[in-house]
OpenMM code with the backbone's topology and positions (N, CA, C; nanometers):
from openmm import Vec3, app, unit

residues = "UNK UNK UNK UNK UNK UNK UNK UNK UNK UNK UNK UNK UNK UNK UNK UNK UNK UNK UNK UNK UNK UNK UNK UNK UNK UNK UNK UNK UNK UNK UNK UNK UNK UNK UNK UNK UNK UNK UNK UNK UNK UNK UNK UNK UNK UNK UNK UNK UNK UNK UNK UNK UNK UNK UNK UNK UNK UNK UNK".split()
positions = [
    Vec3(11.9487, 12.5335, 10.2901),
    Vec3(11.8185, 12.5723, 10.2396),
    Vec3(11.8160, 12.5727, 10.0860),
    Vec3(11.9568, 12.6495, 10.0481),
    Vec3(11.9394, 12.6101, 9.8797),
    Vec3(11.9429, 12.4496, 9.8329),
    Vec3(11.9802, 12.3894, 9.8655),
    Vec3(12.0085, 12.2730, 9.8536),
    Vec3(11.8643, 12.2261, 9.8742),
    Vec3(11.7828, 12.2467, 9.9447),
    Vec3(11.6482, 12.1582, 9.9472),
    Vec3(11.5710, 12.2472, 9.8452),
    Vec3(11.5526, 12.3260, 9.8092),
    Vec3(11.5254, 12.4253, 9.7382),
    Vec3(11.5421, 12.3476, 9.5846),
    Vec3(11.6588, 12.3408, 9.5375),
    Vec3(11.6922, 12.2814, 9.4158),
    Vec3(11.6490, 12.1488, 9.4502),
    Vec3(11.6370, 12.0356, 9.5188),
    Vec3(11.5837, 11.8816, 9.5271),
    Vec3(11.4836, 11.9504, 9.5292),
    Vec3(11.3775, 12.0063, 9.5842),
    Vec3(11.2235, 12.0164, 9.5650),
    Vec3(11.1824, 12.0530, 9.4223),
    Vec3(11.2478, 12.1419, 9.3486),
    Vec3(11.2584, 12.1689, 9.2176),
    Vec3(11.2538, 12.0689, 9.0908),
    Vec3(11.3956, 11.9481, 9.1588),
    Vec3(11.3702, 11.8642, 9.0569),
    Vec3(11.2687, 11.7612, 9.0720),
    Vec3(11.2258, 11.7297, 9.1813),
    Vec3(11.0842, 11.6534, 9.2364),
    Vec3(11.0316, 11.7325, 9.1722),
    Vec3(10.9314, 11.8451, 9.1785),
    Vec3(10.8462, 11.9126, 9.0790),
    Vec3(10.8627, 11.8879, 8.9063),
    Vec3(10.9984, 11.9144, 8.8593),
    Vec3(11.0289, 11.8960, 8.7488),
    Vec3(11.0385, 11.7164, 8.7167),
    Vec3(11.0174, 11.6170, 8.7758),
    Vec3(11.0074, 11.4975, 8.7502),
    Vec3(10.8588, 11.4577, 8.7233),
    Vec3(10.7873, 11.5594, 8.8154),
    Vec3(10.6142, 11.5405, 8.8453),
    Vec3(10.5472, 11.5599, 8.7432),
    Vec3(10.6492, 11.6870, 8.6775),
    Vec3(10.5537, 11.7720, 8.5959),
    Vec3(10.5730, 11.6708, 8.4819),
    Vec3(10.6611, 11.5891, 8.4408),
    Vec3(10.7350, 11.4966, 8.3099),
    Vec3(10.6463, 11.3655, 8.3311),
    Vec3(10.6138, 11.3583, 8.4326),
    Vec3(10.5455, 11.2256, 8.5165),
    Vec3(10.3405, 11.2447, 8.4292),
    Vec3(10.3310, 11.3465, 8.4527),
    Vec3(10.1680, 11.4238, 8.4078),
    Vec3(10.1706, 11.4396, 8.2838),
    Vec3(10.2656, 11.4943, 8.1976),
    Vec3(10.2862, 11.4953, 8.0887),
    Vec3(10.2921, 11.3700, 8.0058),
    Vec3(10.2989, 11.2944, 8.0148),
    Vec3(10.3320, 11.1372, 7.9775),
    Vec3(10.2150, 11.0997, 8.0309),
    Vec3(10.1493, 11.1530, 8.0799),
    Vec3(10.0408, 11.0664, 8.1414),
    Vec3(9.9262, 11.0971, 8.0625),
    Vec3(9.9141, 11.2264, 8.0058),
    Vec3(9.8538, 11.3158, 7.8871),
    Vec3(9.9047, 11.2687, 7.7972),
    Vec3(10.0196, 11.2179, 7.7494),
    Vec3(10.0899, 11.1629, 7.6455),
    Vec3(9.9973, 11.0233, 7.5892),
    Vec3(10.0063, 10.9497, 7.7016),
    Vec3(9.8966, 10.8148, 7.6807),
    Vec3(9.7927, 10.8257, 7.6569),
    Vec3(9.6953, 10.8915, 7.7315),
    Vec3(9.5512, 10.9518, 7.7338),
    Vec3(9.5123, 10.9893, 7.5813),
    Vec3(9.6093, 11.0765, 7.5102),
    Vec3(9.6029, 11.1779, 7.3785),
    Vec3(9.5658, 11.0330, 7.2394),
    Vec3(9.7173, 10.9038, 7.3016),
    Vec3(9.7516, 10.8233, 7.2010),
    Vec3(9.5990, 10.7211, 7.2319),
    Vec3(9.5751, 10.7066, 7.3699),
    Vec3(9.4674, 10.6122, 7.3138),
    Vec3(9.3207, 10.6374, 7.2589),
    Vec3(9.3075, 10.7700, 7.3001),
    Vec3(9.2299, 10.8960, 7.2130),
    Vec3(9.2366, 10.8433, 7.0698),
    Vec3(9.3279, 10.8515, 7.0107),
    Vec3(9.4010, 10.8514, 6.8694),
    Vec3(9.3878, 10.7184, 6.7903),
    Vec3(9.4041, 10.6338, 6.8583),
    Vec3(9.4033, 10.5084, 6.8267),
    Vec3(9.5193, 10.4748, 6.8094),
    Vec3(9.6931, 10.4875, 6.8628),
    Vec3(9.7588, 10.4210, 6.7805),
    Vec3(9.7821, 10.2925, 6.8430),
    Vec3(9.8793, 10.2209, 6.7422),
    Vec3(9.8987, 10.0747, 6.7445),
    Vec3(9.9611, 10.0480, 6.9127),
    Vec3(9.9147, 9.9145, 6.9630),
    Vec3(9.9353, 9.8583, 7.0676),
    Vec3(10.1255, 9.8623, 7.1123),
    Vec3(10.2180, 9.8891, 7.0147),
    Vec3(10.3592, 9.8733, 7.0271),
    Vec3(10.4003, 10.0477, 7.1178),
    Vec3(10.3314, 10.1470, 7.0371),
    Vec3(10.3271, 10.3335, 7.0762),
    Vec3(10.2618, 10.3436, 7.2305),
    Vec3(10.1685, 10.2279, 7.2481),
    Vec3(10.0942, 10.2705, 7.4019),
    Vec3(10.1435, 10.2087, 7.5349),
    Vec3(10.2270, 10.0976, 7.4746),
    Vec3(10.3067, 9.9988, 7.5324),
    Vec3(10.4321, 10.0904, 7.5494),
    Vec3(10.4998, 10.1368, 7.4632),
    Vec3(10.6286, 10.2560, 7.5299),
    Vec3(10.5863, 10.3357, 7.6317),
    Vec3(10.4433, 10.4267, 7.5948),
    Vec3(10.4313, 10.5344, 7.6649),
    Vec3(10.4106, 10.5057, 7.8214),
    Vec3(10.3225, 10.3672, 7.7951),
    Vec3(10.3348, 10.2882, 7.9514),
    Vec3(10.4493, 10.2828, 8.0515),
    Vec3(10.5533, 10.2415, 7.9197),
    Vec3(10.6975, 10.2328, 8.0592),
    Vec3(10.7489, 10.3252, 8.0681),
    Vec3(10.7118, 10.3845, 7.9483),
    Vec3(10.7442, 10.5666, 8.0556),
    Vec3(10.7095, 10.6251, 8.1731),
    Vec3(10.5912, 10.5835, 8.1519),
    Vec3(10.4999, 10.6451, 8.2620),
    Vec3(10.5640, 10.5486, 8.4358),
    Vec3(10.5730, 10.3904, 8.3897),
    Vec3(10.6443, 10.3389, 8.4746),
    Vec3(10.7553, 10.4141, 8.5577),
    Vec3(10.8402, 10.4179, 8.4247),
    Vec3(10.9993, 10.4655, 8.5080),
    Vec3(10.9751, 10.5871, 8.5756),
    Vec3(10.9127, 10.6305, 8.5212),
    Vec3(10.8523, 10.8027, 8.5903),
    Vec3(10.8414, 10.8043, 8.7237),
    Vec3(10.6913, 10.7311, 8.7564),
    Vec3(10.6712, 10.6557, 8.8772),
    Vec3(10.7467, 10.6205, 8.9459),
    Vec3(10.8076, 10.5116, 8.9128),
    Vec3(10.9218, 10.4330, 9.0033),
    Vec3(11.0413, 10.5609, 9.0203),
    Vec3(11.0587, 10.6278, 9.0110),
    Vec3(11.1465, 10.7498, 9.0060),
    Vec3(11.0989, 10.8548, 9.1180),
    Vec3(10.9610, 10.8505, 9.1053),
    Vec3(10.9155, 10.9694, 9.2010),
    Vec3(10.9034, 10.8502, 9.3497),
    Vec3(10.8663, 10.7467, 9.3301),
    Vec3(10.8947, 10.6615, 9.4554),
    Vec3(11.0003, 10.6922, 9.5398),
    Vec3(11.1126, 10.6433, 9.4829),
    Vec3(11.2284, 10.6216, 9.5118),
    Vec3(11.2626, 10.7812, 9.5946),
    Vec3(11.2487, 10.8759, 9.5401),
    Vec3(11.2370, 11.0143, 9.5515),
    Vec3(11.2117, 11.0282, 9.7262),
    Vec3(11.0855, 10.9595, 9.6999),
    Vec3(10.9550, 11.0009, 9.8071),
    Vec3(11.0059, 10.9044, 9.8949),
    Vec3(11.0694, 10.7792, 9.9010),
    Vec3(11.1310, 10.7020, 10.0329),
    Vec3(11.2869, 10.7660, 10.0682),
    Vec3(11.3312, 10.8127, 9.9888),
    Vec3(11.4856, 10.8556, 10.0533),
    Vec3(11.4763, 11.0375, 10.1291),
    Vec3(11.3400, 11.0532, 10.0994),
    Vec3(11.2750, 11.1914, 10.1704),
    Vec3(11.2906, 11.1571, 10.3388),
] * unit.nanometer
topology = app.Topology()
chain = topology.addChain("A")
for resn in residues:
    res = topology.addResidue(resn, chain)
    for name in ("N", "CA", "C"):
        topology.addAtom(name, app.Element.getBySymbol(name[0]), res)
């Protein structure tokens, strides 16, 4: 039980990094910055994603 306990935790704590970055982009294109800053925050947001996937199929 602890053991699923701590994996549900870091799923939450990936989610919450996942939303945050997602506000991260939202803020920058708000802002205007240059096409190179919105293009990172993108593959962040990618790997994020592809992270909570992976997560969500080995569930």
């Amino acid at each position: 039980m602890a053991g699923e306990h701590a994996r549900r935790a870091a799923y939450e704590r990936l989610y919450a990094e996942y939303r945050e970055a997602a506000r991260a982009l939202d803020a920058a294109r708000a802002r205007g910055v240059n096409m190179a800053e919105l293009v990172r925050l993108r593959e962040r947001m990618r790997a994020l994603w592809e992270g909570l996937a992976t997560w969500r199929r080995a569930e």
